[in-house]
C-alpha positions as a printed Julia matrix, in Angstrom:
318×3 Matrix{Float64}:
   0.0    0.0     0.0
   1.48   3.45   -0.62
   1.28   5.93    2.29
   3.51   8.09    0.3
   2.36  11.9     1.92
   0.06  14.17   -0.53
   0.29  17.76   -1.5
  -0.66  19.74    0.88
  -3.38  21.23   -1.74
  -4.87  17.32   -1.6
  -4.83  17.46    2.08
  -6.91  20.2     2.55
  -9.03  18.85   -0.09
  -9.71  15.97    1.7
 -10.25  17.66    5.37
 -13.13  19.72    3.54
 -14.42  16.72    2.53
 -14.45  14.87    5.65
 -16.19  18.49    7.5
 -18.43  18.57    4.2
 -19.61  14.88    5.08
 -19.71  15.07    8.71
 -21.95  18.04    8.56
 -24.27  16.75    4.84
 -28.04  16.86    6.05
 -29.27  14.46    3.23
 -27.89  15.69    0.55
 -27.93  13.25   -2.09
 -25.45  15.29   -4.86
 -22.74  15.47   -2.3
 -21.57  11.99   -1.63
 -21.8   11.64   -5.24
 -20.22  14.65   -6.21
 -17.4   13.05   -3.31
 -16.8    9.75   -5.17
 -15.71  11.26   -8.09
 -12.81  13.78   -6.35
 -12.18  10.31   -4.76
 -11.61   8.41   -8.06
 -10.13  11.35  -10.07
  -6.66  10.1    -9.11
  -4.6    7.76   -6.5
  -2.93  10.75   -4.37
  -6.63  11.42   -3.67
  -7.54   8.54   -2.39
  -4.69   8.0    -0.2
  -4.95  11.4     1.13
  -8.32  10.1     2.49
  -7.19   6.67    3.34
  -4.8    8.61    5.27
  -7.09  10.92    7.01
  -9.11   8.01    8.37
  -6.09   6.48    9.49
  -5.5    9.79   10.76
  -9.1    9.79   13.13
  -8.42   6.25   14.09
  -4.95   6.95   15.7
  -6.66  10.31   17.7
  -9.76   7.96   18.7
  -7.02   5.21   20.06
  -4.89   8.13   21.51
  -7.42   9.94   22.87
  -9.73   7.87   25.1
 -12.44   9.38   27.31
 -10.7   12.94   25.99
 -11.5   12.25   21.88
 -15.15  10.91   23.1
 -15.39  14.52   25.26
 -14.28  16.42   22.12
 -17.02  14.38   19.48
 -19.81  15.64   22.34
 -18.42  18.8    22.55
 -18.63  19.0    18.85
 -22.03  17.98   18.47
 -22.92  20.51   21.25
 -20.97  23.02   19.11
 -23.01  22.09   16.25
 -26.37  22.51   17.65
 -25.31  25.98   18.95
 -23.53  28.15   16.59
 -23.89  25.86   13.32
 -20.17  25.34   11.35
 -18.5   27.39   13.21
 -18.54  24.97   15.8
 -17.69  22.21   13.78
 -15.07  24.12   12.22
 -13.34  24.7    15.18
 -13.72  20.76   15.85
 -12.08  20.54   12.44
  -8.96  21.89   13.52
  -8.22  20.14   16.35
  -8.36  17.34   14.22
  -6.35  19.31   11.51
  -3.65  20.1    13.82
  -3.02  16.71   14.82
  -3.25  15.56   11.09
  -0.28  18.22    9.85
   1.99  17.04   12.77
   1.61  13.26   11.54
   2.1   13.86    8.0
   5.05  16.28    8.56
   3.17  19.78    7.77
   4.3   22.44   10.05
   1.39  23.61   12.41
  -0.24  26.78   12.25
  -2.81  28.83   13.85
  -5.91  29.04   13.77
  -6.57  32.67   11.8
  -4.39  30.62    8.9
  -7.18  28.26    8.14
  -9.97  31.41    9.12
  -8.49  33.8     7.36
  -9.79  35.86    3.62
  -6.7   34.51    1.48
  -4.3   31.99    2.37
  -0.96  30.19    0.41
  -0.34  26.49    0.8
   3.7   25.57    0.88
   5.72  27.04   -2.23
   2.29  28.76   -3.22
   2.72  32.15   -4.23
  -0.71  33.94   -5.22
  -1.08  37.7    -6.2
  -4.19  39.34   -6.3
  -5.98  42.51   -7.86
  -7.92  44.1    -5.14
 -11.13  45.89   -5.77
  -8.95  49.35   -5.48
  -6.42  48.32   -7.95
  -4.12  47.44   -5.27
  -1.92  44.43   -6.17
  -1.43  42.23   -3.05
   1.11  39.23   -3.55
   1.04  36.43   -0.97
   3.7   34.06   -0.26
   4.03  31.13    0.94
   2.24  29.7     3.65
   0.94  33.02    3.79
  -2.76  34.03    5.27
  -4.42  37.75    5.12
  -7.76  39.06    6.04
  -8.66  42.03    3.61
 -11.47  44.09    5.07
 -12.77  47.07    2.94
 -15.61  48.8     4.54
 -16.58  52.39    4.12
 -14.28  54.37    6.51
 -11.08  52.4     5.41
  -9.71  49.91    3.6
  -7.84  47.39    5.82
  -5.38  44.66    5.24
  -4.5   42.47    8.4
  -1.58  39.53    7.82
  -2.17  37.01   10.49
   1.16  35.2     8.68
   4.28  35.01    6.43
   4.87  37.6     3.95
   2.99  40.17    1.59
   3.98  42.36   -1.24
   1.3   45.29   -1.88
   1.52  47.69   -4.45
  -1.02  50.2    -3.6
  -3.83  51.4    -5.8
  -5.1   54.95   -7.15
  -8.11  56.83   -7.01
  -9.74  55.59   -3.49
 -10.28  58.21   -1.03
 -10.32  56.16    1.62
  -7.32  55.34    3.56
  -5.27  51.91    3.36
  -3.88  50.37    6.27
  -1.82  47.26    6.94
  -2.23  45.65   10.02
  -0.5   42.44   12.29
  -0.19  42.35   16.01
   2.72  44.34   16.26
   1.45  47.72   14.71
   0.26  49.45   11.78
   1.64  50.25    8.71
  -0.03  53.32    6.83
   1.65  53.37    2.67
   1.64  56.51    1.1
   1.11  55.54   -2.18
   3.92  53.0    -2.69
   4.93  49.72   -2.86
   6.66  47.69   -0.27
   6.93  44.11    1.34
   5.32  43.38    4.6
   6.95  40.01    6.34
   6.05  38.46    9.9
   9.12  37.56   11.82
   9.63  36.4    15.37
   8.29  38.92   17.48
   7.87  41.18   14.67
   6.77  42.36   11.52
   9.27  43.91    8.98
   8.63  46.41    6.81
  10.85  46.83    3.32
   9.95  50.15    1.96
  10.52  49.53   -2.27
   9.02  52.95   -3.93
   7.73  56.08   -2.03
   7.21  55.73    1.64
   5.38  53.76    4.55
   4.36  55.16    7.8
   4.48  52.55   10.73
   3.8   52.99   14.04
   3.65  50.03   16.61
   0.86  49.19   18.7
   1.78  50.57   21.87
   3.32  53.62   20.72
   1.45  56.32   19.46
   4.46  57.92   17.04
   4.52  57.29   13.44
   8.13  57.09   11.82
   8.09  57.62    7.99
  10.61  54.92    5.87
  11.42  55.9     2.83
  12.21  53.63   -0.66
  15.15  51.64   -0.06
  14.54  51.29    4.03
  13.46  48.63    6.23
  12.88  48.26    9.87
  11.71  45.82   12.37
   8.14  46.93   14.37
   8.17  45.71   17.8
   4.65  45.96   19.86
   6.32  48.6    21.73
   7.96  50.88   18.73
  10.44  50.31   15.69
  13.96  48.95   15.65
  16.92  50.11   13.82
  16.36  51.67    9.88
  18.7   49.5     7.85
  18.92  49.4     3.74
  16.77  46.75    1.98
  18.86  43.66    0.82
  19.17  43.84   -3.09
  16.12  41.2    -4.87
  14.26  41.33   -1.77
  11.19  41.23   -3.95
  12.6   38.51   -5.98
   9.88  36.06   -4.6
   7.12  37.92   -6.49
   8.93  36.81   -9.39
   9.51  32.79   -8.77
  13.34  33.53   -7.13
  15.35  33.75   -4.01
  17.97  36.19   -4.15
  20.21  35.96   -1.67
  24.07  38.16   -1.3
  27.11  36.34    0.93
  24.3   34.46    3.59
  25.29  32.04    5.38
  24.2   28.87    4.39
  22.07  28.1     7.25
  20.21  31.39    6.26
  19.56  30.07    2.59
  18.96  26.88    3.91
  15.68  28.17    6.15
  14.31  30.42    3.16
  14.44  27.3     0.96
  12.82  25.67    3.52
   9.36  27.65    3.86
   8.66  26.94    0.62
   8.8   22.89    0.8
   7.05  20.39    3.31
   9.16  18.23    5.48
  12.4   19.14    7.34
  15.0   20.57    5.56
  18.74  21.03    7.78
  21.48  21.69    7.19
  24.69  19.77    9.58
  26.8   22.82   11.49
  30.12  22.21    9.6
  28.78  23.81    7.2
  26.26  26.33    8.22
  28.17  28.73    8.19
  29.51  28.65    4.7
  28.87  31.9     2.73
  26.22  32.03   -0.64
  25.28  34.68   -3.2
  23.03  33.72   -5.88
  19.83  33.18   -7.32
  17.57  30.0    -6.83
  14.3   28.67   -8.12
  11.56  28.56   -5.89
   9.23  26.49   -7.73
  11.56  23.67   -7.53
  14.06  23.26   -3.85
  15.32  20.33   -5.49
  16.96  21.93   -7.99
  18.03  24.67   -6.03
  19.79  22.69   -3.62
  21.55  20.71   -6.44
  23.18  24.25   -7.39
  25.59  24.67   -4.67
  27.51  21.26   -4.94
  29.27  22.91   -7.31
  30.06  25.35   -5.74
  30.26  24.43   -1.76
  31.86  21.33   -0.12
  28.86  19.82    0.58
  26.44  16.93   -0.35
  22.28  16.54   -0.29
  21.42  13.82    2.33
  17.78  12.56    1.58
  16.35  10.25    4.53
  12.9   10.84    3.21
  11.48  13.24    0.01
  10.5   15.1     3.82
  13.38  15.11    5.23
  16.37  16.33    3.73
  20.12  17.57    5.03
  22.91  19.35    3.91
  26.36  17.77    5.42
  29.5   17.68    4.54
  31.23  16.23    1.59
């Protein structure tokens, strides 16, 4: 039997399916329409072979706990309708990602407007004309009302080029602080405890969420927003929009750094051994394929690709 792991696009699939079912009220089109995603091709059904093999190992694990949380979901369900089974949904989607290897997330990921799946980038034209680029494993709200028009990333990174002719003002928003573009364009990445800010054309006002000063960053600057106010202005690292474009550009990193770039764009673990971590890289890699990046710097670097698993792969020494 193969129990090869499935896109993470066929995964979610298959969880929708599963809430889809678990919720259907007689609806006779729906296990039909089901049966034929099931039979379009073998990574779908072994996505949901998985998945039940998934719900088997929580009911084992689980005990008295898993039969509290099927109550509680029923209870849920009588209450406040799908939200309550969505919210049962991912518990069980949280344990599911940590079996198959997917790296957990929260909850306003899965809730949110517009999300990215791993290596997805997705751009966007918004109702304004402003172009808003996601990228991967990415998740924004986008909430235009008539006082304002608000963007709020709840993860990852954003590129928004803002449009013209809206009177209303557009903010950017994550827990740290606000970020208020004066007609520009300019990358917007969560990171840590923070949320940078990469000013690329014109100028961004930010100001954090317990301070009430704005500080104006101008094309070409970049800055770390704390909760309580902005770090240090530094100069934005040449191709740091590269991403938009389907490339990582990176200048003398250390190959550790390269190493966890690459790595938020493919499922699984990817390492690197500390012999070499520390080993310097410039260049330009391919983000719709990892593989092939990695297979770039052999040769140049002293090192080799260790593959335990297609999900877990290492760097070491030659």
């Amino acid at each position: 039997m193969n129990n090869a792991p499935v896109s993470s696009q066929v995964l979610e699939a298959a969880i929708a399916w599963k809430m889809r079912l678990d919720n259907a009220s007689g609806t006779q089109d729906l296990p039909c329409a089901f049966i034929r995603w099931h039979a379009a091709s073998e990574e779908h059904a072994r996505a949901w072979r998985q998945l039940g093999a998934m719900d088997q190992r929580v009911s084992a694990a689980a005990g008295p706990a898993r039969q509290a949380l099927i109550q509680s979901r029923a209870g849920l369900r009588r209450r406040i309708g799908k939200v309550g089974s969505g919210l049962a949904g991912m518990v069980l989607l949280g344990a599911l990602l940590a079996w198959v290897g997917i790296p957990s997330l929260a909850p306003s990921y899965w809730l949110a407007d517009q999300r990215t799946a791993t290596g997805e980038v997705r751009t966007l034209r918004l109702a304004d004309g402003t172009l808003l680029s996601l990228n991967s494993h990415s998740a924004v709200d986008i909430d235009y009302h008539g006082e304002q028009r608000l963007i709020v990333l709840h993860q990852g990174e954003i590129s928004v080029e803002t449009g013209h002719g809206d009177p209303r003002p557009l903010l950017v928003r994550t827990e740290h602080g606000r970020l208020r573009p004066l007609g520009t364009r300019f990358l917007v990445r969560r990171e840590g405890a923070g949320t940078r800010l990469e000013v690329l054309q014109a100028s961004v006002a930010a100001m954090a969420r317990n301070s009430g000063d704005e500080q104006v960053l101008n094309a070409g600057q970049q800055v770390l927003m704390g909760k309580d106010g902005l770090g240090r202005v530094s100069p934005v690292p040449a191709g740091a929009d590269a991403w938009t474009r389907g490339m990582l550009v990176v200048d003398n990193v250390p190959l550790a750094e390269l190493v966890e770039q690459l790595g938020r764009y493919r499922s699984g673990h990817l390492g690197v051994a500390d012999e070499v971590a520390d080993l310097r890289v410039t260049g330009s890699f391919p983000l719709a394929d990892t593989d092939l990046a990695l297979a770039s710097l052999l040769p140049a670097l002293p090192v080799r690709i260790e593959r335990h698993t297609p999900w877990w792969v290492k760097i070491v020494p030659k």
